[in-house]
N, C-alpha and C positions, 0 to 999 in steps of 0.2 A: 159290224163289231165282232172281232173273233171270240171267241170266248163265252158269248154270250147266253148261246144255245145250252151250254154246259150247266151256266149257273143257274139258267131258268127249271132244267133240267133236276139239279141239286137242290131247288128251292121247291119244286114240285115233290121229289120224293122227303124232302123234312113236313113240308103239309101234312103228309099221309103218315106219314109215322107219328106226328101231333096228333093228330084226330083219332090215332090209333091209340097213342097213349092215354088221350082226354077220356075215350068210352070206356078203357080197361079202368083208370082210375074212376069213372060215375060206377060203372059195376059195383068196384070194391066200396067205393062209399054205400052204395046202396045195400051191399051185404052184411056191412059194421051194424047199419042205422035196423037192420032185420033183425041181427047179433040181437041188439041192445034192446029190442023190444022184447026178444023171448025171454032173455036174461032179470030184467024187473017184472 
C-alpha cells in the first residue's frame, strides 16, 4: 500500500510529540498544586 510507510511515520511522530505534551502538561500541573500549597 503506497503511502503507507508515510502515515505510520506521521502517526509515530504525533505519539511523541503527545507524550511530550502529556509530561510537560503533568509538570505544570504538579507545579500549580506546589504554588497552592505554599500560598495557603
Amino acid at each position: 500500500m503506497p503511502g503507507a510507510s508515510k502515515a505510520s511515520s506521521a502517526y509515530a511522530t504525533f505519539r511523541r510529540e503527545r507524550e511530550k505534551v502529556e509530561m510537560l502538561f503533568t509538570h505544570l500541573t504538579s507545579i500549580l498544586k506546589l504554588d497552592r500549597l505554599h500560598l495557603s
